[in-house]
Wavefront OBJ file of the C-alpha trace (Angstrom):
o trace
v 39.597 -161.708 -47.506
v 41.607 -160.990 -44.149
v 42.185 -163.475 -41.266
v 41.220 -161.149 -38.475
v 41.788 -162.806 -34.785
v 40.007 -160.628 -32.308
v 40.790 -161.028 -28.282
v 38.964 -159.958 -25.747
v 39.443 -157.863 -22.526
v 39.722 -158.554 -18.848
v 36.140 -160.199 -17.518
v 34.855 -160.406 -21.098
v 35.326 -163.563 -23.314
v 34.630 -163.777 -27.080
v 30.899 -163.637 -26.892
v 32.013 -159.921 -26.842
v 32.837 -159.870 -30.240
v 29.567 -161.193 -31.686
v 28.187 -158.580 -33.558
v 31.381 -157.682 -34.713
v 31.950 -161.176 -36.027
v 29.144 -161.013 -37.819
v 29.203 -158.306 -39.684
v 33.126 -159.459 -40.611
v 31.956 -162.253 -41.583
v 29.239 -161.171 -43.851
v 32.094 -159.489 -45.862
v 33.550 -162.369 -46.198
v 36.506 -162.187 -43.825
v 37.947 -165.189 -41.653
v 36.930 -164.344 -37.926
v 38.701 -166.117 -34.692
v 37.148 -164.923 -31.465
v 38.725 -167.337 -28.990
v 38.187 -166.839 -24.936
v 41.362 -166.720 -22.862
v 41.767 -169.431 -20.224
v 39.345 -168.794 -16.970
v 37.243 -166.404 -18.631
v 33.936 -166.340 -19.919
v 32.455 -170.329 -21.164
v 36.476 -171.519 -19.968
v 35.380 -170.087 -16.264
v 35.717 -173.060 -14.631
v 39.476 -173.168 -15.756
v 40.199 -170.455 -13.586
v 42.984 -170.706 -10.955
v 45.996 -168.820 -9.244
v 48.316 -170.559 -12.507
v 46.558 -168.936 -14.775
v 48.766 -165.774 -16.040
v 49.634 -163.490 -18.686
v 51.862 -166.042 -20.775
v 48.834 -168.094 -20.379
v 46.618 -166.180 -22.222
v 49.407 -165.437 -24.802
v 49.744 -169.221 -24.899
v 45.996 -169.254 -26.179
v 46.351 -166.853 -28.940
v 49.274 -168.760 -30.098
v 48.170 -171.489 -29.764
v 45.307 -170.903 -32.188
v 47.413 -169.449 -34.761
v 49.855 -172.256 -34.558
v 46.492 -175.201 -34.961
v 44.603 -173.000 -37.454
v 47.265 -172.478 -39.809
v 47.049 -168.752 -39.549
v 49.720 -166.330 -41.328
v 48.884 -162.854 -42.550
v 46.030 -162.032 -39.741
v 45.233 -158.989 -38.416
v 45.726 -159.322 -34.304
v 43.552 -157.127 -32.586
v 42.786 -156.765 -28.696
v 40.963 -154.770 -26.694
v 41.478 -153.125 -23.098
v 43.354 -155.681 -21.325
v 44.271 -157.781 -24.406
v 46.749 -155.140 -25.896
v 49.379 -156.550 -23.372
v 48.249 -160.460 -25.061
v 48.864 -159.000 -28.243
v 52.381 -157.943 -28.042
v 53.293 -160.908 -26.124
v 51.840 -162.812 -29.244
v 54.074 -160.785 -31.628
v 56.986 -161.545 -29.745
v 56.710 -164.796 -30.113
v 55.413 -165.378 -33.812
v 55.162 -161.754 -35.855
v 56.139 -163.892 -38.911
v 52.222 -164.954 -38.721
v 51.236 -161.273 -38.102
v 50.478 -158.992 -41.188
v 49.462 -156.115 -38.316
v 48.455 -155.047 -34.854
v 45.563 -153.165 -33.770
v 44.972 -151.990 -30.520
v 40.982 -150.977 -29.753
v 41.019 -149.013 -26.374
v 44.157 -151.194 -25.276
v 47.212 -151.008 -23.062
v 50.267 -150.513 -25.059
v 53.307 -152.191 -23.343
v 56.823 -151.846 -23.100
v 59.572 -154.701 -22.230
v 59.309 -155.403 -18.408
v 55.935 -153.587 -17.671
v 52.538 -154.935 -16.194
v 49.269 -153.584 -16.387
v 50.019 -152.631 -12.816
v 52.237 -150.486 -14.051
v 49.276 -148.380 -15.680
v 47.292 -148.028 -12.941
v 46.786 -145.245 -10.719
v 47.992 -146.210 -7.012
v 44.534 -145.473 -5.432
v 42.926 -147.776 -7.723
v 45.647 -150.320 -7.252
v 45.048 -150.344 -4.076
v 41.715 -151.075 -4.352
v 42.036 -154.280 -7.033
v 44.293 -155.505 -4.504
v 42.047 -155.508 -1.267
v 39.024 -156.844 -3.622
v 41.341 -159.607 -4.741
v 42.491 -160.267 -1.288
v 38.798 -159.975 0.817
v 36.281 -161.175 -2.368
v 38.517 -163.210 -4.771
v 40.323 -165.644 -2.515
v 43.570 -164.125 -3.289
v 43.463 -164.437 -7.149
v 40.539 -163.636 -8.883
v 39.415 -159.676 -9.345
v 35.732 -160.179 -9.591
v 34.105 -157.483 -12.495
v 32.556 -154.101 -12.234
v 29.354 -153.228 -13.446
v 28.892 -152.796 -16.920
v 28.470 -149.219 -16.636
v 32.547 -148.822 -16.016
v 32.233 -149.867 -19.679
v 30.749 -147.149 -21.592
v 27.719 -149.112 -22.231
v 24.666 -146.621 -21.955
v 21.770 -149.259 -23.026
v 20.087 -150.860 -20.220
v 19.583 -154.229 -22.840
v 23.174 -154.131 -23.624
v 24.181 -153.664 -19.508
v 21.769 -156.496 -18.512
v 23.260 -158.845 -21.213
v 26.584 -157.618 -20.974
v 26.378 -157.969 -16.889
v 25.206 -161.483 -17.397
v 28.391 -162.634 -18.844
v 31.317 -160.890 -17.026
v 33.151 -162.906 -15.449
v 36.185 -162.727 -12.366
v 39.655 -161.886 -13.685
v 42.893 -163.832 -13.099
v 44.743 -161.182 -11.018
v 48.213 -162.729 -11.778
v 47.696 -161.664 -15.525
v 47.848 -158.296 -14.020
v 50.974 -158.525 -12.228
v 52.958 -160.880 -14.422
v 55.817 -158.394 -16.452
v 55.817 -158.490 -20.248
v 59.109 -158.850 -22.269
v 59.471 -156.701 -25.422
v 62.133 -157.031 -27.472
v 61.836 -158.467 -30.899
v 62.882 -156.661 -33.560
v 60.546 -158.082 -36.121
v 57.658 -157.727 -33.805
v 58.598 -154.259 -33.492
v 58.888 -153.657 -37.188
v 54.853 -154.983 -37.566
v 52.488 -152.338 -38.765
v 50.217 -151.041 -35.867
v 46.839 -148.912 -35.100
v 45.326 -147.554 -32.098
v 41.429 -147.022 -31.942
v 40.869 -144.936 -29.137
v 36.732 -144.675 -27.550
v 36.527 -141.051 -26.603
v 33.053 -141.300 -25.536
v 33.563 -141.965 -22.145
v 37.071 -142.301 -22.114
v 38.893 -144.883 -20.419
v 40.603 -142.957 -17.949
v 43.877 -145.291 -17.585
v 44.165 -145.305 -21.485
v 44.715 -141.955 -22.013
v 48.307 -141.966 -21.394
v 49.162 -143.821 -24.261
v 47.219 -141.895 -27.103
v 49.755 -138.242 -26.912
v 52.377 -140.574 -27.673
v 50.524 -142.567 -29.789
v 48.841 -140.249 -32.095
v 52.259 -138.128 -32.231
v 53.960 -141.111 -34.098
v 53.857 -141.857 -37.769
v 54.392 -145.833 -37.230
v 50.863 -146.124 -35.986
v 47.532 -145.206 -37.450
v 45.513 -143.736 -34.892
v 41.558 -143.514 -35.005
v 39.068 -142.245 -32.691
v 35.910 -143.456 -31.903
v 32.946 -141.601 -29.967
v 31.607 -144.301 -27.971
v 32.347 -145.717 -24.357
v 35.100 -148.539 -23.879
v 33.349 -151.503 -24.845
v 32.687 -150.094 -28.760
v 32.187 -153.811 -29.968
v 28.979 -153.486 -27.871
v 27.749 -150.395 -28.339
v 29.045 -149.084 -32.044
v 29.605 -153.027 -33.712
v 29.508 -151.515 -37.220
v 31.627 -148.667 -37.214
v 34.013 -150.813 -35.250
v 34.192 -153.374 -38.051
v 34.555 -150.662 -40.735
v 37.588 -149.555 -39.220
v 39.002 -153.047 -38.453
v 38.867 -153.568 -42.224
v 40.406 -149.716 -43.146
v 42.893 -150.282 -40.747
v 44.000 -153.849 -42.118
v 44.799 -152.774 -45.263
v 47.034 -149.853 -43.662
l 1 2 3 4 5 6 7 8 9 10 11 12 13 14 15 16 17 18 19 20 21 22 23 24 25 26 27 28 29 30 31 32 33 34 35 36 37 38 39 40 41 42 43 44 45 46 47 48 49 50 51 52 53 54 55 56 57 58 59 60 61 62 63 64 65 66 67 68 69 70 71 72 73 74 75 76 77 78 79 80 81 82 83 84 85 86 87 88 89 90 91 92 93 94 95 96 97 98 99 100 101 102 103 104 105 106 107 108 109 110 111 112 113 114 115 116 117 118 119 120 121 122 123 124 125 126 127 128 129 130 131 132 133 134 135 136 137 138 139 140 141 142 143 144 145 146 147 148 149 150 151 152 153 154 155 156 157 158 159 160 161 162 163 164 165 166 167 168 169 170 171 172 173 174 175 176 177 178 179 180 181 182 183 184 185 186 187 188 189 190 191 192 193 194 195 196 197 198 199 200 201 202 203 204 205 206 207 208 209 210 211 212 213 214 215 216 217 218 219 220 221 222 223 224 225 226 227 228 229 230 231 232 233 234 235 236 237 238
């Protein structure tokens, strides 16, 4: 049995990981799919405060209140920049990362730093003229790979604005025994995540990770749930 603690991206929350869950679940795993502050059913905590080391704060915070040592910390998309911040603080209660589709940080970078200046630009006017200077409201579900119309309409139904701050505020990397933590990187090639790509040369070039691909579109714990979970529980065992 693995403790597997599975965060979400920006606009999503853990509904996201539903299917996934279950079929974890069934094989008798122990499944944590909280939903970082402002997002998703915690929507109506949203506000400028609510930052990066906030949603690191949540992760860690569950670990810390659930007891939790030996888990397998996976995020998706946005979430790869929670993750590390969570091994910073507490990789004694890590056993591994896995990144599914995620940004992969260094010390004193922000997403912001991964995105291209046109479309930069363009998160920052939305912010400014539709999110009353700190929310980034959410694209349509197409942006995330998700081909079925049933899975767009539900999917669309739950997205939710994005704390913009969590997108400026700078990450600091430098624990060695966070470093030292086993890690994976499941990249979707089917659309790809264009802003992703610049992490999997690198990524799939160095023996400390385990790299996997995956042909399906961004979202995979929507549209490919049980191949997903398979290699979640491949890739916890190393």
């Amino acid at each position: 049995m693995t403790n597997f603690l599975l965060v979400h991206g920006a606009w999503h929350g853990g509904w996201c990981w539903r299917r996934v869950s279950k079929i974890l679940r069934a094989e008798g795993h122990e499944v944590f799919t909280p939903t970082l502050t402002g997002l998703g059913e915690k929507r109506h905590l949203l506000s400028p405060a609510v930052g990066l080391d906030t949603h690191i704060d949540d992760v860690h915070g569950l670990l810390m209140f659930e007891d939790l040592t030996e888990t397998v910390l996976v995020g998706h998309s946005y979430a790869g920049m929670v993750i590390t911040g969570v091994a910073e603080r507490v990789p004694e209660r890590l056993a591994r990362l896995i990144y599914v589709d995620a940004f992969v940080p260094t010390d004193g970078q922000s997403i912001c730093d991964f995105r291209p200046p046109d479309l930069l630009r363009s998160y920052q006017e939305k912010v400014r003229d539709e999110g009353d200077g700190y929310m980034l409201n959410p694209p349509s579900p197409d942006a995330f790979g998700i081909a079925d119309e049933v899975d767009r309409a539900w999917v669309g139904s739950k997205l939710t604005p994005h704390p913009f701050k969590t997108q400026i505020d700078k990450l600091t990397v430098c624990n060695p025994a966070a470093a030292e933590l086993p890690k994976a990187y499941i990249y979707c090639t089917n659309p790809p995540a264009g802003p992703l790509d610049q992490f999997v040369d690198k990524i799939r070039a160095d023996h400390a990770w385990e790299f996997r691909e995956l042909a399906t579109g961004h979202d995979a714990m929507i549209t490919e749930p049980e191949r997903l979970a398979k290699m979640l529980v491949e890739l916890s065992v190393g």
